[in-house]
C-alpha positions as a Markdown table, in Angstrom:
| # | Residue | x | y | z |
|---|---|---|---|---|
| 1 | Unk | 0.0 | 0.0 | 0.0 |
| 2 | Unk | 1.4 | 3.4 | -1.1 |
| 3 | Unk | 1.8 | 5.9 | 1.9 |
| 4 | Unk | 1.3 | 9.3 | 1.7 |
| 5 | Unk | 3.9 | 11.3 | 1.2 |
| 6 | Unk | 5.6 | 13.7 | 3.8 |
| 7 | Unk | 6.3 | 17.4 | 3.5 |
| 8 | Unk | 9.6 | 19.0 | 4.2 |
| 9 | Unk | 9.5 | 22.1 | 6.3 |
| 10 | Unk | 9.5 | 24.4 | 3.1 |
| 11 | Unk | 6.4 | 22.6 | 2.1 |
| 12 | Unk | 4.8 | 22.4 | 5.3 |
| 13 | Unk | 4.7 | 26.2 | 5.9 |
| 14 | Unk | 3.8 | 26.9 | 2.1 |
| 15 | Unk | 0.6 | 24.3 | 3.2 |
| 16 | Unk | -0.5 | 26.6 | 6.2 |
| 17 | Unk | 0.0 | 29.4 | 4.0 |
| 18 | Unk | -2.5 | 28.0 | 2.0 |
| 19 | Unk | -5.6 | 28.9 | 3.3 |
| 20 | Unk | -5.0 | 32.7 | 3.4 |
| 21 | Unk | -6.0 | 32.5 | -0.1 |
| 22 | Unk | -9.5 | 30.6 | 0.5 |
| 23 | Unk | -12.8 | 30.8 | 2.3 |
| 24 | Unk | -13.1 | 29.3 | 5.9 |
| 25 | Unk | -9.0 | 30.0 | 6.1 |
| 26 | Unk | -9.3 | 30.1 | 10.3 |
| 27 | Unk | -11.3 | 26.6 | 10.0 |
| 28 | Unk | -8.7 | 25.0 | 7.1 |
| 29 | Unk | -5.6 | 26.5 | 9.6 |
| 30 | Unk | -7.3 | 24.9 | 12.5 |
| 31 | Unk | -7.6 | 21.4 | 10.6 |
| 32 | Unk | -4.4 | 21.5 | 9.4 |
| 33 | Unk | -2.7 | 22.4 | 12.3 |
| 34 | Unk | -4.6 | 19.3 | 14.7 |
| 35 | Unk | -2.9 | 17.2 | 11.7 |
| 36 | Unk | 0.2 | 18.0 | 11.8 |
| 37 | Unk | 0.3 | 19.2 | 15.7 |
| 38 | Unk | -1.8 | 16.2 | 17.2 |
| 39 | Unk | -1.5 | 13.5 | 14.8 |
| 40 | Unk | -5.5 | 13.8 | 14.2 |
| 41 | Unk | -7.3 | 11.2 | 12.3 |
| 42 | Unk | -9.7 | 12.8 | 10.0 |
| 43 | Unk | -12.6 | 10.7 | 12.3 |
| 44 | Unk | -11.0 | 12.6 | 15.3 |
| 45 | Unk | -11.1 | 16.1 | 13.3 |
| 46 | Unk | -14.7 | 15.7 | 11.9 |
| 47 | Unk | -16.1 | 14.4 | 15.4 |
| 48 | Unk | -14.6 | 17.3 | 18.2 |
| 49 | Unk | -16.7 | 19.3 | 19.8 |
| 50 | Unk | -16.3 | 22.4 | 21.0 |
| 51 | Unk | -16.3 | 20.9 | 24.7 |
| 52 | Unk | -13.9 | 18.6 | 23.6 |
| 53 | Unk | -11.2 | 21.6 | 23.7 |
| 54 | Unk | -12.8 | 24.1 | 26.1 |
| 55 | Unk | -12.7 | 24.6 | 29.7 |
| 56 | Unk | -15.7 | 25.8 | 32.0 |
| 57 | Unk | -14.0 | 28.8 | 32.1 |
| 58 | Unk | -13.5 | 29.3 | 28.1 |
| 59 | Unk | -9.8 | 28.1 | 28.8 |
| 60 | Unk | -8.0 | 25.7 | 26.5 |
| 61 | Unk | -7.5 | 22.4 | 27.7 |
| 62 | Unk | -4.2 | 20.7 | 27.7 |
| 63 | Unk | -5.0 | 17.5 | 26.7 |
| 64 | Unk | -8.6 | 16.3 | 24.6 |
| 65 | Unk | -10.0 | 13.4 | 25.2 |
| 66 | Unk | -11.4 | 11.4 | 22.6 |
| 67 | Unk | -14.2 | 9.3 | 23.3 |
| 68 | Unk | -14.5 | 5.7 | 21.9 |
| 69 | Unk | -17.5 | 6.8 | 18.9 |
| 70 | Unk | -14.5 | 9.7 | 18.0 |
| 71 | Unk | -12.1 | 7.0 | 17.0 |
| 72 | Unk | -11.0 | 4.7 | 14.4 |
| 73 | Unk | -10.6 | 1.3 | 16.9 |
| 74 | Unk | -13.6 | 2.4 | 19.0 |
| 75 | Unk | -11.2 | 2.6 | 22.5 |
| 76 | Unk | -10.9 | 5.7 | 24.5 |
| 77 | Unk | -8.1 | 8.1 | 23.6 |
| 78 | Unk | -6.1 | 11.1 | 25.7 |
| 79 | Unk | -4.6 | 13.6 | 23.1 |
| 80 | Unk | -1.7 | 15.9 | 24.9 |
| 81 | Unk | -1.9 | 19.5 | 23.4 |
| 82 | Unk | 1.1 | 21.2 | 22.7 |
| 83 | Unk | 1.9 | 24.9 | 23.7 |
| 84 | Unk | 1.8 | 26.0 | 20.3 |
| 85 | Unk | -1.7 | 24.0 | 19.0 |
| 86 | Unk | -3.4 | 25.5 | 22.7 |
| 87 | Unk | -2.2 | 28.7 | 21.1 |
| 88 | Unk | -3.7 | 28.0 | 17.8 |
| 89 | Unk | -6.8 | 27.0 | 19.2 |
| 90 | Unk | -7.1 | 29.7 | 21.7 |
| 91 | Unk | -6.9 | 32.0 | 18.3 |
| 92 | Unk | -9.3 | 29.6 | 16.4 |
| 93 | Unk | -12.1 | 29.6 | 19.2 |
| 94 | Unk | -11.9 | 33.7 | 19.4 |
| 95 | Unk | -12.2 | 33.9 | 15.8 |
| 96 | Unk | -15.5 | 32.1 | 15.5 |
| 97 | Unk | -16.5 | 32.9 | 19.5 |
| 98 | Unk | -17.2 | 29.8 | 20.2 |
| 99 | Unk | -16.7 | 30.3 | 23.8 |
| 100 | Unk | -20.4 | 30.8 | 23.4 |
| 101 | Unk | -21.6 | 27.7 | 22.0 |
| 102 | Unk | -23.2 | 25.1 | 23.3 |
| 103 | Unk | -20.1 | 22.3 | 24.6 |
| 104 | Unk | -21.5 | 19.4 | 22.3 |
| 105 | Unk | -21.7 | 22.1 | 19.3 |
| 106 | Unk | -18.8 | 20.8 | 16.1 |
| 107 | Unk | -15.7 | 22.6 | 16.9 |
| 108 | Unk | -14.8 | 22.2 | 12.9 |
| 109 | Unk | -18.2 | 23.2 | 11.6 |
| 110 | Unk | -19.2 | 22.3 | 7.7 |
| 111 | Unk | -20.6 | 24.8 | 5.5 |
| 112 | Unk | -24.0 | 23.5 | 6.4 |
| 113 | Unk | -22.9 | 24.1 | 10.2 |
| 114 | Unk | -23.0 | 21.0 | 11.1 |
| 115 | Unk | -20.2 | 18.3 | 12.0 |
| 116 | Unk | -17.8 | 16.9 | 9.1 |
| 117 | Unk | -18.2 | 13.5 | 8.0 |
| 118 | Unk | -14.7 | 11.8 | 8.1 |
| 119 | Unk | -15.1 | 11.6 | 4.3 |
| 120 | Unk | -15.9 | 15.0 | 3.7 |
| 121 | Unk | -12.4 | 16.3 | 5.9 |
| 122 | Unk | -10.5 | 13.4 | 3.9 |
| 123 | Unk | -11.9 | 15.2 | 0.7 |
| 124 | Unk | -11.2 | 18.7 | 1.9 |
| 125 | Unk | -7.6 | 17.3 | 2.6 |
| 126 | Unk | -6.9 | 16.7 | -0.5 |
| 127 | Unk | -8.2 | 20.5 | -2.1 |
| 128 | Unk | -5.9 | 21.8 | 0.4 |
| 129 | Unk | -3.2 | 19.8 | -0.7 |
| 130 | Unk | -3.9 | 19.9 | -4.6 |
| 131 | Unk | -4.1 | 23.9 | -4.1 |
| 132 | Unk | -0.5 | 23.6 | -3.3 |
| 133 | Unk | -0.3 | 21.0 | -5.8 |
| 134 | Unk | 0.5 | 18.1 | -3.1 |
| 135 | Unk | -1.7 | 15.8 | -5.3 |
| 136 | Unk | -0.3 | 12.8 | -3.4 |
| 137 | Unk | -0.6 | 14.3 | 0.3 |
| 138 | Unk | -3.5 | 13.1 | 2.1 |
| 139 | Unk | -5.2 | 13.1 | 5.8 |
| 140 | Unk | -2.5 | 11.1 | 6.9 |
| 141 | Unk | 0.4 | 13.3 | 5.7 |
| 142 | Unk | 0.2 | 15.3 | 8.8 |
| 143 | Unk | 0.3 | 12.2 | 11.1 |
| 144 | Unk | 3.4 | 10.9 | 9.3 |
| 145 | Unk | 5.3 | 14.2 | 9.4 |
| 146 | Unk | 4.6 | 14.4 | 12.9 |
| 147 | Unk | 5.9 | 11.0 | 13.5 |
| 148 | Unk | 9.0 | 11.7 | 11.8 |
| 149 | Unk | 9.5 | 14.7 | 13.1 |
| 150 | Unk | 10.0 | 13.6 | 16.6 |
| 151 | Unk | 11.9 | 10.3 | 15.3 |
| 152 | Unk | 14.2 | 12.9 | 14.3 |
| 153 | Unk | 14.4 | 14.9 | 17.6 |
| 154 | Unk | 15.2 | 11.4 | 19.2 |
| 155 | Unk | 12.2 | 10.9 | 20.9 |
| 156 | Unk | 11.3 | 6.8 | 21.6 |
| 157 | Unk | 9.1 | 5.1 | 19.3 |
| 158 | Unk | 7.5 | 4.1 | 22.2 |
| 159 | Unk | 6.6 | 7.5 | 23.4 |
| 160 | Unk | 5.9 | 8.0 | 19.3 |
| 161 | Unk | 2.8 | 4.9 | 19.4 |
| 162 | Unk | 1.4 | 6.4 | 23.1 |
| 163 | Unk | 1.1 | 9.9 | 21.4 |
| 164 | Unk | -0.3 | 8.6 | 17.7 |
| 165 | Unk | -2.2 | 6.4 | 20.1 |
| 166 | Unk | -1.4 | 2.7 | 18.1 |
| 167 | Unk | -1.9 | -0.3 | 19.4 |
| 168 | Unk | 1.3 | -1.5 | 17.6 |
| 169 | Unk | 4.5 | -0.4 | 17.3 |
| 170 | Unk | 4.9 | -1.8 | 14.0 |
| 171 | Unk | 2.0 | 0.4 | 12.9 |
| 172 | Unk | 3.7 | 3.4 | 14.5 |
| 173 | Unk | 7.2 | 2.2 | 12.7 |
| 174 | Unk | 5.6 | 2.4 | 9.1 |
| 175 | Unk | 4.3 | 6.0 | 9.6 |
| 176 | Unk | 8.0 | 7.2 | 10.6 |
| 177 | Unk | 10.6 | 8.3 | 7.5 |
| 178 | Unk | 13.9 | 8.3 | 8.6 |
| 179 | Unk | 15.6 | 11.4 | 7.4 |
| 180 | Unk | 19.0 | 11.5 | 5.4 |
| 181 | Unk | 20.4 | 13.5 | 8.6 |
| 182 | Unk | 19.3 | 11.5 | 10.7 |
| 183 | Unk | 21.1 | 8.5 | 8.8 |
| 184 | Unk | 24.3 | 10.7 | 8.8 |
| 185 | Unk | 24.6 | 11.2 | 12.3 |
| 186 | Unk | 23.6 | 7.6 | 13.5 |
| 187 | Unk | 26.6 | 6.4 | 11.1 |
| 188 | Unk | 28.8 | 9.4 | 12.5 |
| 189 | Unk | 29.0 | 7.8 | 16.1 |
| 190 | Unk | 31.0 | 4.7 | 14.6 |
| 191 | Unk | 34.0 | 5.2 | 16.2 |
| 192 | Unk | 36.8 | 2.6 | 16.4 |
């Protein structure tokens, strides 16, 4: 089976750059950015609500957690939020006030205002990527970036799984690339 491909950094940034130049750019930066900053499924995306991010208070949480209907193996999930997504999100949930919704109200809302279907985020995936002319990029682009990303930064594939939330290592293993770098230095500490 053909994986998606991964984005350099150049690419990555010329992605979330993308979606200044469409409708709904806060919404495609927001899907985009749980993608590639929380390894989001596009079942995960479509099925947040805005409780599933927010605080009583309106504050952003630090970590969501995905009920077992929210995900692709039905189990119960906890998704740690970086500093930088929290920040993202606080923006995101000013821009469309949605400190004022209703908790159980779509956090990614569809044109018709209701909740995504996964299939409709896969689809709106792939415009975003094909209006950067990424034609092979898909949903899972962001996951895999984000995998090898932190591969790369030496963080354990252990700690890799828990945070892509696999059941498998061997699952986690095929959404890591292992960067030319990377390669370079591992061969570099050969010393005889």
């Amino acid at each position: 089976m053909k994986q998606a491909p991964i984005l350099n950094d150049k690419q990555v940034k010329k992605l979330f750059n993308s979606p200044k130049m469409m409708k709904h750019e806060s919404r495609n930066r927001m899907i985009l950015s749980l993608s590639y900053y929380a390894a989001l499924r596009s079942i995960e995306i479509a099925s947040l609500c805005v409780g599933d991010v927010l605080n009583g208070d309106g504050s952003i949480k630090d970590t969501i957690i995905l009920r077992s209907h929210q995900t692709q193996g039905n189990e119960s999930h906890t998704v740690v939020l970086s500093a930088h997504l929290r920040g993202e999100l606080e923006k995101y949930v000013s821009d469309y006030s949605l400190h004022k919704e209703r908790l159980t109200a779509p956090l990614i809302r569809s044109q018709k205002g209701g909740f995504f279907s996964s299939q409709s985020l896969q689809n709106l995936f792939k415009h975003l990527y094909k209006s950067v002319e990424f034609d092979d990029c898909s949903s899972h682009s962001g996951p895999r970036k984000f995998a090898s990303l932190l591969n790369d930064k030496n963080v354990s594939i252990g700690v890799i799984k828990s945070l892509l939330r696999h059941s498998h290592i061997s699952s986690t293993q095929r959404y890591i690339q292992v960067s030319k770098h990377r390669l370079e230095n591992s061969v570099n500490l050969l010393n005889y």
